[in-house]
N, C-alpha and C positions, 0 to 999 in steps of 0.2 A: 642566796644567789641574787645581784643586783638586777634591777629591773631597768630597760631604755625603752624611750618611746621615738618613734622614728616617724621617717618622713620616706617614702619610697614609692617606683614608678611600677606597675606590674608589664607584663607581659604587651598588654595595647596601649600601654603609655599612659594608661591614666594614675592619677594619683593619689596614695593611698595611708591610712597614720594607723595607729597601732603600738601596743607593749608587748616588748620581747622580754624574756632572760636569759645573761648567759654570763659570764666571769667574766667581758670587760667588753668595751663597743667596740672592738676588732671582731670579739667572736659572737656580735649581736648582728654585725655586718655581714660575719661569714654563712651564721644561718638565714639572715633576709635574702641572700643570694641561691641557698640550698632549694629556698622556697620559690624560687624566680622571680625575685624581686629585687629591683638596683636599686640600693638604699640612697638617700638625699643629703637626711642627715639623722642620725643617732647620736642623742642624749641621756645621761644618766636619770631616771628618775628622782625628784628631789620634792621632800613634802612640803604644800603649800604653794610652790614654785608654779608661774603659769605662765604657758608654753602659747602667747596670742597667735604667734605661728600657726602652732597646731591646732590652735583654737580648742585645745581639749578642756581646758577648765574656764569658761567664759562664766558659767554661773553657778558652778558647782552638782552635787545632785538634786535630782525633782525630787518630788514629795513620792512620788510612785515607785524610785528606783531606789529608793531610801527604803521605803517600806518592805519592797522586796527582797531588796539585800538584807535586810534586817532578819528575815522571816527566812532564808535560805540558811542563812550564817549560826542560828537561832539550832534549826533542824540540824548540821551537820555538826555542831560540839554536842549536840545533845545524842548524839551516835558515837561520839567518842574519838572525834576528829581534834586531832592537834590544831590547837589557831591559825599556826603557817601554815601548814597542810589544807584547812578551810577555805582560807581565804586565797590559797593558789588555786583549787577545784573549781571557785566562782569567779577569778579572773581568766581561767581556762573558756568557760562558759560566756565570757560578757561580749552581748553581742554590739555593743557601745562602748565608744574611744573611751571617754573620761570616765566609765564605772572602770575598764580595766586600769587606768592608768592609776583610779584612786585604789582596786585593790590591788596594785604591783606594787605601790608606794607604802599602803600600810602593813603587808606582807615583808618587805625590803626590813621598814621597821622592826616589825617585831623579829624578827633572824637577827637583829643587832642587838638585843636583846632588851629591848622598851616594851612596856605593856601597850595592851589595847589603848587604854585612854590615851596613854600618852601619845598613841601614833595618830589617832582620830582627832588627841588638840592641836595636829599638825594642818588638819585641813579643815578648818573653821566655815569654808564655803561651803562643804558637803552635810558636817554633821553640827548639829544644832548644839547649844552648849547644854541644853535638860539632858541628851542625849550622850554627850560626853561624862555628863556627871554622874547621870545611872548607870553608865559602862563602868568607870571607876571605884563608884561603891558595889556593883559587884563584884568585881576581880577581887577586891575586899574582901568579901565575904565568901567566895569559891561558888557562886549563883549565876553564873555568866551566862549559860545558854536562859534559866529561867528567869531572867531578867531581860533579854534579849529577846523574847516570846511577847514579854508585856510590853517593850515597847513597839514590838511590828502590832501589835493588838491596837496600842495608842494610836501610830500611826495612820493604820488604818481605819479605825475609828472618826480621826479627825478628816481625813482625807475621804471620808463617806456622808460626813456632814458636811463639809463643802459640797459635795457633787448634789445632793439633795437639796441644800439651799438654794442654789445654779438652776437645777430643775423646777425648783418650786416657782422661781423666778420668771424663768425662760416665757414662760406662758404669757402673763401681763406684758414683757418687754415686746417680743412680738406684736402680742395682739394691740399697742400702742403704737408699733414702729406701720404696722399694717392699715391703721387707722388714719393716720397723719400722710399713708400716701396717698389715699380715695380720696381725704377731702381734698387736697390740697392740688389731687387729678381733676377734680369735679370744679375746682376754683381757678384754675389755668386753662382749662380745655372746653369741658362742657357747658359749663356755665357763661362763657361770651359769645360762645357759637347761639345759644338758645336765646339770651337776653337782646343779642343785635336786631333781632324784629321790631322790639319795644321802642326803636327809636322813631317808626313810622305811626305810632299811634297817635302823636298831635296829643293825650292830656296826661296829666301829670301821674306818675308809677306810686304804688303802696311803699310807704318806709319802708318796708324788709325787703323787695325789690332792690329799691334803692343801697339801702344798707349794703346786698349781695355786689351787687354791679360795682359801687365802688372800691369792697374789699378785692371782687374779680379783677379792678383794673390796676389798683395800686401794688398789688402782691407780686405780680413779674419785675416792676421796678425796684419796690422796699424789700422784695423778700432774700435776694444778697448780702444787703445789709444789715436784714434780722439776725442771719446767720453768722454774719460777722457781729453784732452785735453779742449775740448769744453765747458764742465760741470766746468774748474777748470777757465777758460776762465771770465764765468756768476760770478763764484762766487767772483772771485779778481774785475767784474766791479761795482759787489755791493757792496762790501766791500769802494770798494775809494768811489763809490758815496755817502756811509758817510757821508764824511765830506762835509760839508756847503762848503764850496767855490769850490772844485770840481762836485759838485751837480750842483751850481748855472751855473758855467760854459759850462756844460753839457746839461741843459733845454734850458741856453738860445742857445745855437747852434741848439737842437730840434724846437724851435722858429721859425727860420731859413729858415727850410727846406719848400722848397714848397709846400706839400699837407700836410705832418704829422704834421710841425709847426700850419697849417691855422687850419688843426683838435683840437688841443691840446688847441689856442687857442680858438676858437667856445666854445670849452666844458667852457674853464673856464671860459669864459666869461660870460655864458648863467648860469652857477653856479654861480658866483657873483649876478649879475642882478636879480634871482630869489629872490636868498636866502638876499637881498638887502631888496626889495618889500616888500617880507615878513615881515620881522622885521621893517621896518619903518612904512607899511601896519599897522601893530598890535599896533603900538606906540610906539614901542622904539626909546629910542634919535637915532639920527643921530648917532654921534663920537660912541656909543656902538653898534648901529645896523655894523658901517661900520669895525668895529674892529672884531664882530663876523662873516662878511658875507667872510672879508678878508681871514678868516679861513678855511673855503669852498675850497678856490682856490690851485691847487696842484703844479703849477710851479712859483718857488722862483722869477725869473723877475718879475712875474706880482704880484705874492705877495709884494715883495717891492715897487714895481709902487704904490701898495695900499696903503701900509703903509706911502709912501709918502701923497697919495693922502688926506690919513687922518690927518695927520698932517697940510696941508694946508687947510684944512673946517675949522682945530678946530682955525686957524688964522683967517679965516673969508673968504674963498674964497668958489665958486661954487664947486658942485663937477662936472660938466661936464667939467668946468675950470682944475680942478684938477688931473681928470684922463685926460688928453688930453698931458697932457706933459711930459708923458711917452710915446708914441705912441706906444702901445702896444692894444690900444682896439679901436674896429671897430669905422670907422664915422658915421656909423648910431647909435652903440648903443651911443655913446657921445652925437649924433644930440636930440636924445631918451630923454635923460634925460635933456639935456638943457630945452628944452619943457617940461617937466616936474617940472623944478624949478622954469621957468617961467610962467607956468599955476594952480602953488601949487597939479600938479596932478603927482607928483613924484613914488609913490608906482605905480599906475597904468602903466606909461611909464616904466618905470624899469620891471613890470610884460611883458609889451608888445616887450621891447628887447630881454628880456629873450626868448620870444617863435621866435621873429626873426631870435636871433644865434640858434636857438636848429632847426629850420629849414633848418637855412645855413647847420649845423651839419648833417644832415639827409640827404640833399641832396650833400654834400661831398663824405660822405659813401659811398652812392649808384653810387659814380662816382668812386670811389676809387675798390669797388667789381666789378663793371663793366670791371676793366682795369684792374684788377688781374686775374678774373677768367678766363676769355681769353688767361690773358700773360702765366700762371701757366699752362694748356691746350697747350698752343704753345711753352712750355719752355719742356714740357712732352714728348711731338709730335718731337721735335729736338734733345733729347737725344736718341729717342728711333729709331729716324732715322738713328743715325750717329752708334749705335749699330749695326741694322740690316745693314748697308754701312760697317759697319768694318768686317761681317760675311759674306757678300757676295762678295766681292772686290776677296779673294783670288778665289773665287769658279769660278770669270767669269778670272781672270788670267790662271786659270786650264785650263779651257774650252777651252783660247787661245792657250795656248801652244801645248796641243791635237792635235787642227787642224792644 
């Protein structure tokens, strides 16, 4: 049965969007009215098609609505549920426009008789293409729901490693953003109220007086412009970073760096390796699976490393062989997959480096917040020393000359 997504006023006039089904927009119209609702306008559902009106496909689906549609869709073929039968059950249930609207549209599909894949490479916004590819080597293979399992796992996996980075982060970013307003309350407020007595003393104030008073006076002036400054700073380094060869330039010196490089890498790595498993996991060829995983990866050196690396499987070589000659990825996760090529248990090793880097990863962080929160506190503690030492310096001079 076709699906419409309409546009309609309820009962208090306010207004309302939504997917219906019925055999044609007369009788999508008839039941929006059953329901007391005077329809705007009904349209056919059409895959890929976006409806700005409606605004129901502005970005496609989250990462969390994906995962759980996945994990829902997952459990109900795995009970023995027909696919269109499924995916009408969780468009019944969706308590958001654009999930219903994406499972009335790929619902619609498959009753035309297209498979899954084919109806999910209709809406390129919502489902990722690792995502599409492992749908389609399952149908393949007749593994649909247990392939569907592994990816709400991936899913969720990655989308747990996000949250945890975010977390791990949050801390330092505060305790900076918290830091930068005390001094900068202590530099516009308290500090010219306190230092305007030192104009009555007749002899000359300690350097670091000095120092404070002038930063105190010139900050209300310069400090719009720092900000413009600053803000015009960010915007000319993303503009260059544009372009490909200053970009590439720029990751790889990130590379580099001691903790941020090792960070950066871990993540990618453990992104590769995952999203590797996966798709080789499901049965996608190699060269396809290593082409989409390579996609995954966000810094250009190790992307290329890959693209290398892909190029030398499709000659005929190992891929632990392969990525090894970039020296850019860990020797365990290399050691990782060797044994895996060699033991034909590839997807599993590749699953199991993956959680190795996202460990390393995890316990970097926790080293990294460790040695920030501290520094940021004792970076806090020395500015606001050297204030209170620039306020008191003249007052024990006083004191001396007195006596």
């Amino acid at each position: 049965m076709p699906a419409f997504e309409y546009q309609a006023l309820d009962d208090a006039g306010r207004r309302c969007n939504g997917v219906v089904e019925a055999d044609s927009a007369r009788g999508a119209r008839a039941l929006l009215r059953e329901r007391g609702l005077s329809p705007l306008a009904v349209d056919a559902v059409q895959a890929g098609r976006r409806r700005q009106g409606l605004g129901l496909f502005r970005s496609g689906l989250g990462a969390a609505q994906l995962t759980l549609l996945t994990r829902e869709l997952a459990t109900l073929l795995a009970a023995g549920l027909p696919i269109d039968e499924a995916l009408g059950a969780l468009g019944e249930q969706a308590e958001d426009d654009r999930l219903g609207t994406v499972l009335a549209s790929l619902r619609t599909r498959v009753r035309e008789g297209a498979g899954l894949a084919a109806a999910l490479s209709e809406q390129p916004d919502s489902f990722p293409e690792y995502f599409r590819a492992a749908v389609a080597a399952a149908e393949q293979s007749g593994h649909l729901d247990a392939v569907l399992t592994r990816l709400a796992d991936y899913a969720e996996g990655r989308e747990a490693l996000r949250r945890r980075i975010w977390m791990a982060l949050l801390y330092p970013l505060l305790l900076t953003a918290v830091a930068l307003l005390v001094v900068t309350g202590l530099l516009l407020y308290v500090v010219p109220q306190v230092t305007s007595v030192f104009d009555t003393l007749g002899h000359d104030l300690p350097w670091l007086t000095r120092s404070l008073i002038a930063v105190s006076t010139a900050l209300p002036a310069l400090g719009p412009w720092l900000l413009v400054l600053i803000a015009a700073a960010v915007f000319a380094l993303r503009a260059l970073l544009r372009r490909p060869a200053l970009r590439l330039r720029w990751q790889a010196l990130l590379l580099r760096l001691p903790i941020l490089g090792r960070l950066r890498q871990a993540l990618d790595t453990s992104r590769f390796t995952r999203s590797l498993g996966l798709l080789v996991g499901s049965g996608v060829p190699m060269l396809d699976a290593l082409r989409m995983a390579t996609r995954t990866v966000s810094l250009g050196p190790m992307r290329q490393a890959l693209e290398r690396a892909g190029a030398r499987v499709r000659e005929g070589s190992g891929l632990a062989v392969s990525l090894a000659e970039s020296r850019l990825f860990p020797p365990v996760t290399l050691r990782l997959i060797a044994n895996g090529e060699r033991a034909g248990r590839l997807p599993a090793m590749l699953e199991r480096a993956a959680e190795h880097e996202t460990t390393l990863l995890e316990g970097r962080l926790s080293t990294l917040v460790a040695v920030l929160g501290p520094g940021m506190i004792l970076l806090v503690g020395v500015l606001v020393l050297m204030i209170v030492l620039a306020i008191l310096l003249p007052i024990f001079e006083l004191n001396t000359l007195l006596g």
